[in-house]
C-alpha positions as CSV (number, residue, x, y, z in Angstrom):
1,X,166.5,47.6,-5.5
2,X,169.3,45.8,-3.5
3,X,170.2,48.1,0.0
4,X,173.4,47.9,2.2
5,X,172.1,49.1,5.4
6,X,174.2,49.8,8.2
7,X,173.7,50.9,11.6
8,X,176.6,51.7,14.2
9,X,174.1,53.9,16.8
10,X,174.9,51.8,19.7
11,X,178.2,51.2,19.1
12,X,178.9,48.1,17.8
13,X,177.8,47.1,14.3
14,X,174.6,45.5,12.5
15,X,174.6,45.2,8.9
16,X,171.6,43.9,6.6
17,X,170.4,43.9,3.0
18,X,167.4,44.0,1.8
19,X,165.9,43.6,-1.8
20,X,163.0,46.6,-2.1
21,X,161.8,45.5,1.0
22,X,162.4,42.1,1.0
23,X,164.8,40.8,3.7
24,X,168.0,39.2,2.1
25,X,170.7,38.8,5.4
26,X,171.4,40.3,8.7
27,X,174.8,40.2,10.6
28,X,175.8,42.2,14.1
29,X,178.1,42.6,16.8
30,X,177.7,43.1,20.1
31,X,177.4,46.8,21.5
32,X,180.3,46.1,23.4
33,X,182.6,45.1,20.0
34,X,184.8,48.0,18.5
35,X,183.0,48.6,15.9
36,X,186.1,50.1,13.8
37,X,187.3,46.1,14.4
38,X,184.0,44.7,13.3
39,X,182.0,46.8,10.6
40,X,183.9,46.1,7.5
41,X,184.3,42.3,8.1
42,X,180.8,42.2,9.1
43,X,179.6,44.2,5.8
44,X,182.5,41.7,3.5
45,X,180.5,38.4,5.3
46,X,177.1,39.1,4.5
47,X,178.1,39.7,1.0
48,X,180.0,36.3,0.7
49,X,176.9,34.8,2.5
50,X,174.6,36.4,0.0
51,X,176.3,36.1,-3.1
52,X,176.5,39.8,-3.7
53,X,178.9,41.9,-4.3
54,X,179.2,46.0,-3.0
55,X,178.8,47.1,-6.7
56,X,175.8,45.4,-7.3
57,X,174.7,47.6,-4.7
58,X,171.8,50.4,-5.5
59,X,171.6,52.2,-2.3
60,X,173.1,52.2,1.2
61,X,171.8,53.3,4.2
62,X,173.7,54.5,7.5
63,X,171.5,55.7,10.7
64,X,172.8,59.8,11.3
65,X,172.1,59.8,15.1
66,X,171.4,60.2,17.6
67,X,173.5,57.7,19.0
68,X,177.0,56.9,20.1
69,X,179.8,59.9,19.3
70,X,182.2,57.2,18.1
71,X,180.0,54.5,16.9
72,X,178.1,57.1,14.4
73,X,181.1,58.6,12.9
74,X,182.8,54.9,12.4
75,X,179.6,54.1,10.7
76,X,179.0,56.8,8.5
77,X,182.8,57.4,7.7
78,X,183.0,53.8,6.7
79,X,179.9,54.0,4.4
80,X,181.3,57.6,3.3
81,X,184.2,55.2,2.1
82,X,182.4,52.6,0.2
83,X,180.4,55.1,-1.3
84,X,183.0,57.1,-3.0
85,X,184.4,54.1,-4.1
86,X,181.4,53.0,-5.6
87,X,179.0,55.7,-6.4
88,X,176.2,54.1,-5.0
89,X,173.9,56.6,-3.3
90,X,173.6,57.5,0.2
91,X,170.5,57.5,3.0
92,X,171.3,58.8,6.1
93,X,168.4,58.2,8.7
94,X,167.6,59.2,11.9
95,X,168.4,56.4,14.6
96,X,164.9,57.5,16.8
97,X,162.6,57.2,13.4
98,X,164.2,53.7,12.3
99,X,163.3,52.3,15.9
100,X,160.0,54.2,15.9
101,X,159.2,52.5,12.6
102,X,160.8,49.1,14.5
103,X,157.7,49.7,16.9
104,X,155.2,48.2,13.7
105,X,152.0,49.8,15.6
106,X,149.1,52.5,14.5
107,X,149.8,53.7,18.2
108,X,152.2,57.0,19.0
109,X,155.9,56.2,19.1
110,X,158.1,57.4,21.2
111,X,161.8,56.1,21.1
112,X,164.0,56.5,23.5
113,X,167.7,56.1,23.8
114,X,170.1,55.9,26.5
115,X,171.9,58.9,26.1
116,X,173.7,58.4,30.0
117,X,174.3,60.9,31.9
118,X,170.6,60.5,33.1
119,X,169.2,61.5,29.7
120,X,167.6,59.6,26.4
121,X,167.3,60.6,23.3
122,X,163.8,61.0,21.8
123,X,161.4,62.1,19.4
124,X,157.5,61.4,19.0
125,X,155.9,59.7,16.2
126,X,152.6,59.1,14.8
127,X,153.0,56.1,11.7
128,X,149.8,55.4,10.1
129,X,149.5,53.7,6.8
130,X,153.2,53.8,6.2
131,X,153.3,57.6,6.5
132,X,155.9,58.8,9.3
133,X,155.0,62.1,11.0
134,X,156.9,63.7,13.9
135,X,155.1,64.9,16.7
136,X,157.8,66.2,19.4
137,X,161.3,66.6,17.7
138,X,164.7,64.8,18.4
139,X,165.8,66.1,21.8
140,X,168.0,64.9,24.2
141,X,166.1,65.1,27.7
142,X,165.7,63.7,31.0
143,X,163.2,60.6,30.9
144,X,160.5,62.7,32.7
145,X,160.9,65.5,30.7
146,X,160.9,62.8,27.6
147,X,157.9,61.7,29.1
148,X,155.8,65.0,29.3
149,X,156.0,65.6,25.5
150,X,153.5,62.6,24.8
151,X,150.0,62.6,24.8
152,X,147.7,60.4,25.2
153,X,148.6,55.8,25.0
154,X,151.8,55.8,23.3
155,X,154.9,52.4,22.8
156,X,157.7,53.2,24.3
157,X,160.8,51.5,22.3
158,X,164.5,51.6,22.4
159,X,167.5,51.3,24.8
160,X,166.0,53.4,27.3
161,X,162.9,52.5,27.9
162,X,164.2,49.1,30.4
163,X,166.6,51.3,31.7
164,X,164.0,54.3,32.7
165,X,160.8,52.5,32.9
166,X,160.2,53.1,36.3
167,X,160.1,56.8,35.8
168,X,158.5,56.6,32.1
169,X,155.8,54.8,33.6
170,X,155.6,57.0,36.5
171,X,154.8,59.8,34.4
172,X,152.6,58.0,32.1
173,X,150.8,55.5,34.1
174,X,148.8,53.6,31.9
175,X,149.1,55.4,28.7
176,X,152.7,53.3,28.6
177,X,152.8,50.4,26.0
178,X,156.6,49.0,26.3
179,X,157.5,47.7,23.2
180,X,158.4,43.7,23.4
181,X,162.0,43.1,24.8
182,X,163.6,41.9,21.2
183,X,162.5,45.5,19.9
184,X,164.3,47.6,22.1
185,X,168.0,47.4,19.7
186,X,167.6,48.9,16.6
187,X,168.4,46.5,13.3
188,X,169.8,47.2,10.3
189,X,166.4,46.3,8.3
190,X,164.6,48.6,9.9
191,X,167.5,51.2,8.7
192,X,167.3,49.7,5.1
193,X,163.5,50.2,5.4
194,X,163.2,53.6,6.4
195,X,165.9,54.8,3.7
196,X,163.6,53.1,1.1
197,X,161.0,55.4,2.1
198,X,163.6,58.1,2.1
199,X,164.8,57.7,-1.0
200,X,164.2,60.9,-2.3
201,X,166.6,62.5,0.2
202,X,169.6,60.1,-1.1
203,X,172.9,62.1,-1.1
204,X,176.6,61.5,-2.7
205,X,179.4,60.3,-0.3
206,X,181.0,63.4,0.5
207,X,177.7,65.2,2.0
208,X,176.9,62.4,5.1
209,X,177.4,64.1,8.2
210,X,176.3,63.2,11.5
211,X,173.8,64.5,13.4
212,X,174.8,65.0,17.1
213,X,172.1,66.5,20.2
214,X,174.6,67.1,22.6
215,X,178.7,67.1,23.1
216,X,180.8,63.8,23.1
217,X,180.6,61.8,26.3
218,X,184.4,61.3,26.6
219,X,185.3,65.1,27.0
220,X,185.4,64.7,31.3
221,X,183.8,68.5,32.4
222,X,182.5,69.1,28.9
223,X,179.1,69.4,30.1
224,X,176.3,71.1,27.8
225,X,179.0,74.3,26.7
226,X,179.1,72.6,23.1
227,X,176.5,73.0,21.1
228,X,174.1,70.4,19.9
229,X,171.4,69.3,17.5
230,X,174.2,71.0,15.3
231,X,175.6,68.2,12.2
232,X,179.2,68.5,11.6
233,X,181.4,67.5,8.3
234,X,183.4,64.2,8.5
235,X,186.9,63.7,8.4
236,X,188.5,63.0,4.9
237,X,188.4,59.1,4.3
């Protein structure tokens, strides 16, 4: 089964394909990249470099959220696109269970995003011969308060985790296993892989939505009036 995986969390762009779970190609931009410039060249290269074309295409995957405002609904709305134009079925994963799956341990996971404002996003995982099971649900909290949801030794992974450490590690002392530095940014594999194991939960185009835990950063004063953990339809394509 040949995968388009793509992953817009941070705000730039990584795109991979897979075959089953066989790695085929990976391309990404920097965080820092628009990724409304960079996605569809980046997804139109790796299929030139692989030989492929999108409608030889049995699945896509996009991560949901948590993530950035912009950089999720860039991603999924450009998938949403390709979709419709294709057919191919739809994954839409969760950005914290692609990275704790990213963490390839039998300990706890517990990603962690930077969510700014002094926050991550995170959620806390157990993955034990291949089965995922949530322990603390997606939240976005302070890092102490992150912190306090895990029990016992647990790898810390994601964006956050060198940005918070001190007061991750502060809370959890020697329970704390930081994932290796090259783990820390989600890649577009790992959001093929998970929507493999997803599979059953494959949707048409026109019902990817993302999944937001708080209001958009770049409303100044908006504060924590919107609601959150609340998904919301996309814009027509």
């Amino acid at each position: 089964m040949k995968v388009l995986a793509v992953d817009t969390a941070a705000g730039g762009g990584t795109v991979a394909l897979l075959d089953g779970e066989t790695w085929i190609a990976e391309a990404g931009g920097h965080a820092a990249d628009s990724p409304v410039r960079r996605l569809l060249p980046l997804i139109d290269e790796l299929l030139t470099r692989a030989g492929l074309a999108l409608s030889g295409m049995d699945l896509m995957a996009v991560t949901r959220g948590p993530g950035s405002f912009t950089g999720l609904r860039v991603g999924l709305a450009t998938v949403q696109g390709l979709a419709l134009a294709t057919k191919v079925p739809v994954v839409a994963v969760s950005t914290l269970e692609a990275l704790a799956l990213q963490a390839a341990t039998d300990l706890v996971v517990a990603p962690m995003i930077d969510a700014r404002r002094g926050e991550v996003y995170s959620a806390v995982y157990q993955i034990r011969a291949g089965e995922i099971t949530m322990l603390a649900p997606e939240a976005a909290l302070s890092p102490r308060a992150a912190a306090q949801r895990i029990r016992g030794s647990c790898m810390l992974i994601g964006s956050g985790v060198p940005v918070y450490e001190k007061e991750l590690t502060t809370v959890l002392g020697d329970r704390a296993v930081l994932a290796p530095p090259d783990r820390h940014a989600l890649t577009a594999v790992s959001v093929g892989s998970l929507a493999l194991r997803r599979i059953k939960e494959a949707v048409s185009a026109e019902e990817l939505v993302p999944r937001y835990l708080r209001g958009a950063d770049a409303k100044p004063g908006a504060g924590r009036k919107r609601p959150v953990g609340v998904d919301k339809p996309l814009p027509d394509c």
